[in-house]
C-alpha positions in Angstrom: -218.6 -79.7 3.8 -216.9 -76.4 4.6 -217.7 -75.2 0.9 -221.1 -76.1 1.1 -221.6 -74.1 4.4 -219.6 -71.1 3.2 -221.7 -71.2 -0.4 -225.5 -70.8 1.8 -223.8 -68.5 4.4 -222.9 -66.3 1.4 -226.0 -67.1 -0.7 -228.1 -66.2 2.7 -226.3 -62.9 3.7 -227.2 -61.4 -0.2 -230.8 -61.8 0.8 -230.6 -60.8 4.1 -228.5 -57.1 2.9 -230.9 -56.8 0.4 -234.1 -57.1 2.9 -232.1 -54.8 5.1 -230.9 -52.1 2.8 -234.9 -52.1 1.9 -236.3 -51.2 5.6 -234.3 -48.2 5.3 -234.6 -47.4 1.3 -237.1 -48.6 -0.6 -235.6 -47.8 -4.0 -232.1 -48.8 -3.2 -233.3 -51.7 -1.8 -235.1 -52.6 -4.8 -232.5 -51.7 -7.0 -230.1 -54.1 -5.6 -232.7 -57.0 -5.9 -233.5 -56.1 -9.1 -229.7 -56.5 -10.2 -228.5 -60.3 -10.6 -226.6 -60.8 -8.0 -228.3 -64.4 -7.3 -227.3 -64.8 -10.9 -224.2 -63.9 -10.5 -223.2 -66.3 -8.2 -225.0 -69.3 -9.3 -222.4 -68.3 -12.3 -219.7 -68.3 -10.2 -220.2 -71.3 -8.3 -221.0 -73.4 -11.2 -217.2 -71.9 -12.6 -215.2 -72.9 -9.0 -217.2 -76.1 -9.3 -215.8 -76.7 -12.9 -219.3 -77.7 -14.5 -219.1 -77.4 -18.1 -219.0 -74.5 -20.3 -222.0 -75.5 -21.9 -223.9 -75.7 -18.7 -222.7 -72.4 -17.4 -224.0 -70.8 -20.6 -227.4 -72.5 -20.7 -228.2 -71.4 -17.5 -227.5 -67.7 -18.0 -229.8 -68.1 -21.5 -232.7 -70.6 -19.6 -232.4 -67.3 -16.8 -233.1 -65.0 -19.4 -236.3 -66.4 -20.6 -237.5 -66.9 -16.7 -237.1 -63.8 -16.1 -239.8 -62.3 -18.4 -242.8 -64.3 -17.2 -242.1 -63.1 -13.5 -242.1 -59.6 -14.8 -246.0 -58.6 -14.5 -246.2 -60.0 -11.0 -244.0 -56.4 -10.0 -246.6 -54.7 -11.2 -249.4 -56.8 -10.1 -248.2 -57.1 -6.1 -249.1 -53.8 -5.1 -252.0 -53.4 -6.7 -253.5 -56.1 -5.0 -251.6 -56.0 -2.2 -253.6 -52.4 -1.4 -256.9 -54.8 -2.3 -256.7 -57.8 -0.4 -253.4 -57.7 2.1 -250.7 -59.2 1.9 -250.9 -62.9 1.7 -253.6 -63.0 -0.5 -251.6 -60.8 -2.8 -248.3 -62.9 -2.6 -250.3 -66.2 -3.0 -252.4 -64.2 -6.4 -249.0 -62.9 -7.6 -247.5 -66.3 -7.9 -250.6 -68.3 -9.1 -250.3 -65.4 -12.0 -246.8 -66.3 -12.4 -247.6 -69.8 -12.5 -249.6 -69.0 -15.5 -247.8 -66.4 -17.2 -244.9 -69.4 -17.4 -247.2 -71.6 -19.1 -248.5 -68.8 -21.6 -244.9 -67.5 -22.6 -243.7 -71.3 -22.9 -246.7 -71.4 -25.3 -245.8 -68.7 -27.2 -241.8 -69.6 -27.1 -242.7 -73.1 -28.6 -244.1 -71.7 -31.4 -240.4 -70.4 -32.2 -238.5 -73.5 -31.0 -237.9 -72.3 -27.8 -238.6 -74.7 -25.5 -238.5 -73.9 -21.7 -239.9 -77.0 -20.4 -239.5 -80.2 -21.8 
């Protein structure tokens, strides 16, 4: 039980640093978001956990692939944050995510990459 504590008090102090290095620097703040951490340790965990190898390594690749689709929200956000507020922007930027997920998994298909089965 301890573990499982100490893995969301460590998981939940990454994104509270990162929100707080951002009130005071925008671009640092971003920067360290933009790095991955969260990626990092999932990684990690699944290692001190002893899930497979093959696991470990999927997950790292499937990450990869995720990662692209979320990509045009960045640049989305503030447009339409500056447009409609921001709620409305947040819920647009992920109803375009949504979508861009289901476009690239399209596309990825087509080369036998398949993100959702």
């Amino acid at each position: 039980m301890f573990y499982i504590f100490l893995k969301y008090l460590l998981t939940a102090a990454l994104v509270v640093f990162i929100s707080e290095v951002a009130k005071r620097n925008d671009r640092l703040g971003s920067f360290i978001a933009s790095l991955p951490l969260v990626t990092i340790l999932t990684l990690v965990w699944l290692k001190i956990e002893k899930v497979s190898t093959e696991k470990i390594s999927n997950h790292a690749y499937y990450t990869f692939w995720f990662v692209l689709p979320t990509l045009p929200m960045f640049l989305a956000f503030p447009k339409l944050y500056q447009m409609f507020g921001f709620w409305m922007a947040l819920i647009v930027s992920m109803i375009l995510t949504f979508f861009m997920f289901y476009f690239f998994q399209l596309i990825l298909s087509r080369f036998g990459i398949h993100l959702f089965d």
